[in-house]
C-alpha positions in Angstrom: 179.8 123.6 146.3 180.4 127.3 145.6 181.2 129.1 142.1 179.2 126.6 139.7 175.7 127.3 138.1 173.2 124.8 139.3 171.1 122.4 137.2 168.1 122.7 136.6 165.6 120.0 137.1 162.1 118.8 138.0 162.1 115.7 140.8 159.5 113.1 140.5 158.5 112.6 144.4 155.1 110.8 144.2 155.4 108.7 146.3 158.4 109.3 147.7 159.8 110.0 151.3 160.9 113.5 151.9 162.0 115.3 155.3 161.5 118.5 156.4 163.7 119.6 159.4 162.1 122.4 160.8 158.4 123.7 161.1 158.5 127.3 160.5 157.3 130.1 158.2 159.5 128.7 155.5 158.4 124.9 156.2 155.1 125.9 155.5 155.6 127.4 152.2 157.9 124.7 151.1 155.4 121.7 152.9 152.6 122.8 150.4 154.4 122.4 147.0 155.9 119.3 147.9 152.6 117.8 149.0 151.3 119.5 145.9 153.9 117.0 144.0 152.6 114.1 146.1 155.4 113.6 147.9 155.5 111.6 151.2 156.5 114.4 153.6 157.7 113.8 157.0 158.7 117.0 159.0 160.9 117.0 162.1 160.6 119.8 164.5 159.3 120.7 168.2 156.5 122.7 167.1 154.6 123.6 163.7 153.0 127.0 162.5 149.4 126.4 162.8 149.0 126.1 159.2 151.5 123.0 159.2 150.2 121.5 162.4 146.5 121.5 160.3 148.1 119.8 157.5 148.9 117.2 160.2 146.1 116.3 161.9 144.4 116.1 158.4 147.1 113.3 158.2 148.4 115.2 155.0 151.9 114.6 156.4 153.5 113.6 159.2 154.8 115.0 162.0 157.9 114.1 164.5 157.5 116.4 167.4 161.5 116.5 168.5 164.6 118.3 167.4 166.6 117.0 164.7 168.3 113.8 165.5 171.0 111.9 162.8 169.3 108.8 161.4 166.0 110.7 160.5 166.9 110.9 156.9 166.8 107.3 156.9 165.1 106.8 153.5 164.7 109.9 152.1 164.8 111.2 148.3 165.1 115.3 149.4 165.3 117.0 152.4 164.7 120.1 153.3 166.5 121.8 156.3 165.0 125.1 157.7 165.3 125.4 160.7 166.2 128.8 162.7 169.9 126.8 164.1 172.7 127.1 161.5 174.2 124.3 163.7 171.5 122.1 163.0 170.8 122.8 159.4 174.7 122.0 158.7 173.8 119.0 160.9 171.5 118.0 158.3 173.5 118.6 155.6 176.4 116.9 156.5 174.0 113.7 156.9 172.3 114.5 153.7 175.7 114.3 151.6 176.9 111.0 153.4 173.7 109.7 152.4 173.9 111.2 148.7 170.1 112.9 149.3 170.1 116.2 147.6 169.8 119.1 150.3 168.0 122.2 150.4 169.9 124.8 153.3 167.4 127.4 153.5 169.5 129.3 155.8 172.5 129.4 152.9 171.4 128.4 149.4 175.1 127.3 148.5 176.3 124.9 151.2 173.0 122.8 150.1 173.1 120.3 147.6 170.4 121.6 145.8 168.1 125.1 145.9 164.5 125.8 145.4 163.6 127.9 142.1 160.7 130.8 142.5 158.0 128.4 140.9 154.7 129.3 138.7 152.2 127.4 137.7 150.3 128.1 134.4 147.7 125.5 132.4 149.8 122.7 132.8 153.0 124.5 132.5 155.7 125.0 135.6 158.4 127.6 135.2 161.4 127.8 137.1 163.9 130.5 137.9 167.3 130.8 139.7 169.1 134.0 139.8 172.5 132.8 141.6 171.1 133.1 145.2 169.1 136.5 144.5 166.0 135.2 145.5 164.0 138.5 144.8 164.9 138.6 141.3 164.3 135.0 140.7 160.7 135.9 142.0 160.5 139.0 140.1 161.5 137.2 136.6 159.4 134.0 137.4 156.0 136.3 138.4 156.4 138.4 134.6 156.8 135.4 133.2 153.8 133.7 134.4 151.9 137.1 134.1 152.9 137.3 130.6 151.7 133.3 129.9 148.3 134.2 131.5 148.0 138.1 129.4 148.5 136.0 126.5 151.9 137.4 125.4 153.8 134.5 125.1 151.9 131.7 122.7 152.3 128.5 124.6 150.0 126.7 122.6 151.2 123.6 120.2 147.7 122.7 118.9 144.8 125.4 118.1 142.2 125.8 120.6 139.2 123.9 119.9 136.2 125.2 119.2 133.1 125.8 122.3 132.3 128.4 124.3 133.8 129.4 127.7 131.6 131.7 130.1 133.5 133.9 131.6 132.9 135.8 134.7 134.7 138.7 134.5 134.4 140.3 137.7 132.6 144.0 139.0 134.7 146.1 136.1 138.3 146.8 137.3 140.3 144.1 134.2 142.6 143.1 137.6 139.8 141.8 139.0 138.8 139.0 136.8 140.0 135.1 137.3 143.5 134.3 136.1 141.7 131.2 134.3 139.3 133.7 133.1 142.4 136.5 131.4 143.8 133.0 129.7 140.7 132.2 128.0 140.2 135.3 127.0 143.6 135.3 125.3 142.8 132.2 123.5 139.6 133.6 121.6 138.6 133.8 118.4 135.2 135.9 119.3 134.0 137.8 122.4 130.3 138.4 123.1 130.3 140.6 126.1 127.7 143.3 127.7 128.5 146.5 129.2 129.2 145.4 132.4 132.1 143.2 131.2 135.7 144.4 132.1 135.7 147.0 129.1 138.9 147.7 129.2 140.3 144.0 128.5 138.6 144.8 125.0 141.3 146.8 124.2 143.8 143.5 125.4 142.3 141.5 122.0 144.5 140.9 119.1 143.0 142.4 116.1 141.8 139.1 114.5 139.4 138.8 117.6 135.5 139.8 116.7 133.9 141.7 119.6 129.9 141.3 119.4 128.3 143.7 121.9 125.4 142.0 123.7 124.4 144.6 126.3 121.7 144.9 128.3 120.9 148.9 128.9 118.8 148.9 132.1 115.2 150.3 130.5 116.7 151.1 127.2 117.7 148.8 124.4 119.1 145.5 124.4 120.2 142.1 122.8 117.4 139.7 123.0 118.8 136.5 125.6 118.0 134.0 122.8 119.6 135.9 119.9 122.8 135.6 122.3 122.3 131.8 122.7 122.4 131.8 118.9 125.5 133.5 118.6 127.4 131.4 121.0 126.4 128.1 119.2 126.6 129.3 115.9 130.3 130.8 116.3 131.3 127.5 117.9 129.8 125.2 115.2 131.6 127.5 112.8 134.8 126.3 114.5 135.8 129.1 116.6 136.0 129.5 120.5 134.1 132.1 122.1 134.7 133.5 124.8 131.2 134.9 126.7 132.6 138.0 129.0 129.9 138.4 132.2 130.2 141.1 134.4 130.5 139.3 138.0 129.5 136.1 138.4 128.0 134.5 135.8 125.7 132.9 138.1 124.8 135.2 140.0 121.3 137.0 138.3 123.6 136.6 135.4 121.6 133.9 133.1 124.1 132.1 132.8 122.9 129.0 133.3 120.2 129.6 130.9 123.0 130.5 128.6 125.1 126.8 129.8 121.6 125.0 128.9 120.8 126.7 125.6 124.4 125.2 124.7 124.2 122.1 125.9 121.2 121.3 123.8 123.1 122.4 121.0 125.4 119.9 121.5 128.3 122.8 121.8 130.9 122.3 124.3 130.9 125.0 127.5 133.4 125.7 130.1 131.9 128.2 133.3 134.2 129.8 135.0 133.6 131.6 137.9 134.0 135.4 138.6 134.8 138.1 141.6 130.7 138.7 142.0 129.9 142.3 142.6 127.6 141.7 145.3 130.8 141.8 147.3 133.5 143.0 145.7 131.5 146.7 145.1 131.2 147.3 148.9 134.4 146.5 149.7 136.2 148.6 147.6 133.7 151.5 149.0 134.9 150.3 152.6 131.6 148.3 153.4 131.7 144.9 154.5 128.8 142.9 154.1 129.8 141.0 157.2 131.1 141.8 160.5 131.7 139.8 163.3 129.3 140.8 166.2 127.1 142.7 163.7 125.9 140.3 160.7 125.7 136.7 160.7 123.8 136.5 157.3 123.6 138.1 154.1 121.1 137.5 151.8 121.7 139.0 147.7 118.4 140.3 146.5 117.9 140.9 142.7 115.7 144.5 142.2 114.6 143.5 138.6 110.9 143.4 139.8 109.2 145.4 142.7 107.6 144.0 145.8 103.6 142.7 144.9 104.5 142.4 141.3 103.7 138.5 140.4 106.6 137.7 138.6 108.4 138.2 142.1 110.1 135.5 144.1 111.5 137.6 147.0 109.7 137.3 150.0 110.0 140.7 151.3 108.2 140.6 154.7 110.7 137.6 155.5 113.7 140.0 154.6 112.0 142.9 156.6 112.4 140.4 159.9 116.2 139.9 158.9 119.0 141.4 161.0 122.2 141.3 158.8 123.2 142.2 155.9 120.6 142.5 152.0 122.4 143.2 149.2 120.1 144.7 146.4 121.3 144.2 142.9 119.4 146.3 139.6 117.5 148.3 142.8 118.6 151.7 141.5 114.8 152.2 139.7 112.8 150.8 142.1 114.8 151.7 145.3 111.7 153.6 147.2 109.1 150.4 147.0 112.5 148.6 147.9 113.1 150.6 151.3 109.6 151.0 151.8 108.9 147.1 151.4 112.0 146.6 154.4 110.3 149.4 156.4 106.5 147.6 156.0 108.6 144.1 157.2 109.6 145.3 160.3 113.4 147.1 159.6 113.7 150.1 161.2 113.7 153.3 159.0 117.1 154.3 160.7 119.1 151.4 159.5 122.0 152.3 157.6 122.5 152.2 153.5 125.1 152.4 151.2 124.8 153.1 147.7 128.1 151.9 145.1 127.8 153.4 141.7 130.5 151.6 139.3 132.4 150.0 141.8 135.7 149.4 141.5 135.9 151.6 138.4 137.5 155.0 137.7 134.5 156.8 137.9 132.8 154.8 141.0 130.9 156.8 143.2 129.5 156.2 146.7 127.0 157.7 149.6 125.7 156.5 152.1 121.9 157.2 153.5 119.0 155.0 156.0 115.8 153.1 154.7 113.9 156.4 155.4 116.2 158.6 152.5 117.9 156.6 150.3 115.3 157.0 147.8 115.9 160.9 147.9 119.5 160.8 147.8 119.7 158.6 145.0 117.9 161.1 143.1 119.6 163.9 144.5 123.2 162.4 143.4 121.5 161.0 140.5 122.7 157.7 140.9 122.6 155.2 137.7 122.9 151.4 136.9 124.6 149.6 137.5 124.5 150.2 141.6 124.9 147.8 144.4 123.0 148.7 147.3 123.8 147.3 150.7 120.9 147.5 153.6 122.4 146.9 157.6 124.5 148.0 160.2 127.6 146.7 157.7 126.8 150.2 156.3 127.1 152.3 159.3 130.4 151.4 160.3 132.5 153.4 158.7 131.0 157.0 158.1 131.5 159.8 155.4 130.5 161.8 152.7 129.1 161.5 149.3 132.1 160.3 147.3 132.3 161.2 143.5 136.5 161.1 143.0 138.3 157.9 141.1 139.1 155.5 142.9 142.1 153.9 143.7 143.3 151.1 141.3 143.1 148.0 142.8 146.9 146.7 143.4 148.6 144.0 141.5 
């Protein structure tokens, strides 16, 4: 039916039989959210994008390897017709409305019985928008609205958050790069102990009730003691707030974080991890270094640099890593890069083997070079490179070629 506004409604399908006529690109987008909604999906077509025919043998669904045929809607709550035939996908239709089963036409929004909102998903909630068969504003709208629920804009809240702490990988520095879970606790807190290699410029995201307590660690320079920061995140929580603790990267990864988890966990205080974008991957990336490649790494080991080969506080065996092929990626190596290189060298890598060196990846100011075992130590001085660095050893590093780069780099995209 033509010239009326639909209404808007959310279907209950646990359970429930619902046919799919056609096994497309737009089958598989719609197959996922209606298994998502625990529907009992059947889809009806010759062949299946590979992504669909998965779902299949996994026996998420089930599939009828034919062309449409009347009677297969025998049963069915909601169908779905998508196929690439108008014919058929009126066929269905027609069937559909005799049978009173509410019809999606993805062909032609309006001879269908029903049509398919631009959907979001945020902590529990779902929004849904329809824009009259403009399918690109409906996705526009529902995508800022969502955005604005997970930025903390719109207070979606009934009851006040309750008191813990959240750790919070933030990601390598760029604020786009850190979890959406992440950007929504953050919105929710009442105190922020972060460090400097925290997303810095989410700080300025915090409503102006928000305490920011700086807990960074300067590389060979001052810091906040590790158990003074365990105290703060119990003692804000037993004083009823939620704190947020803001990690650069992975909080797991050479983070502490889990000595952070334990310390409140004793304490009886309530934690949430949640993950971050670690740096140990993200950095090279963005400077155009993968740290694999097929045909040239099958293994990548993360290395942390905060104590030099022979020292006996070290874990690393270095004359293992020396044998390696693939890919080491040295974290807090910037000081001790030399004894690094020439531990690799003494281990049997050869001294031509190609480095790369990320200075504040993914940020404004990042900077990259590139050098072998044999001169990375001298280039880093030359170029004066700084913490924090992520350093990449392996033939990941020679495959793309070029200069000493000091300009901004590009943002990464929304």
């Amino acid at each position: 039916m033509t010239g009326t506004d639909p209404y808007l409604a959310g279907l209950r399908l646990g359970g429930l039989r619902v046919v799919v006529v056609g096994g497309g690109a737009v089958a598989q987008r719609r197959v996922a959210g209606l298994l998502a909604a625990g529907a009992d999906v059947e889809v009806v077509s010759p062949a299946l994008t590979p992504a669909v025919e998965a779902m299949a043998a996994a026996h998420e669904l089930r599939w009828t390897a034919r062309g449409y045929v009347e009677g297969d809607l025998d049963g069915a709550w909601y169908v779905v017709a998508c196929t690439d035939d108008t014919t058929v996908n009126a066929a269905v239709g027609a069937e559909a409305r005799c049978r009173r089963i509410f019809c999606v036409r993805a062909d032609d929004g309006l001879a269908g019985s029903a049509v398919t909102p631009a959907t979001g998903r945020h902590d529990g909630l779902t929004v849904g928008v329809l824009a009259g068969g403009a399918p690109r504003r409906s996705a526009a709208v529902r995508t800022a609205l969502v955005e604005a629920l997970q930025a903390g804009l719109v207070d979606d809240t009934a009851d006040p958050v309750r008191p813990g702490v959240a750790l919070v990988g933030g990601g390598p520095g760029d604020p786009e790069l850190i979890t959406v879970r992440g950007r929504r606790l953050l919105a929710r807190a009442d105190v922020v102990v972060t460090d400097r290699l925290g997303p810095r410029d989410l700080l300025d995201t915090l409503g102006p009730h928000v305490e920011v307590v700086d807990a960074s660690k300067i590389p060979y320079g001052r810091a906040m003691n590790q158990a003074r920061i365990n105290e703060l995140l119990i003692s804000h929580a037993r004083a009823g707030r939620f704190v947020v603790r803001l990690k650069g990267g992975d909080p797991y990864v050479f983070g502490r974080g889990f000595e952070e988890v334990l310390a409140c966990a004793e304490a009886g205080v309530a934690v949430t991890v949640v993950p971050g974008v670690t740096s140990a991957f993200a950095v090279p990336a963005v400077a155009d270094v993968p740290v694999s490649h097929r045909g040239v790494a099958h293994e990548i080991v993360v290395v942390s640099g905060h104590v030099a080969p022979g020292d006996p506080r070290s874990l690393v065996d270095w004359p293992a890593l020396g044998r390696l092929r693939g890919t080491v990626v040295l974290l807090m190596a910037v000081e001790r890069i030399e004894a690094f290189a020439d531990a690799l060298i003494d281990g049997g890598r050869p001294a031509d083997t190609p480095v790369a060196v990320v200075q504040d990846g993914t940020m404004r100011i990042q900077r990259a070079l590139r050098a072998t075992l044999a001169t990375v130590a001298a280039v880093v001085r030359e170029h004066e490179i700084n913490p924090p660095a992520v350093v990449v050893v392996g033939p990941v590093a020679g495959l793309v070629s070029g200069p000493v780069t000091d300009a901004p780099v590009t943002r990464v995209a929304p």
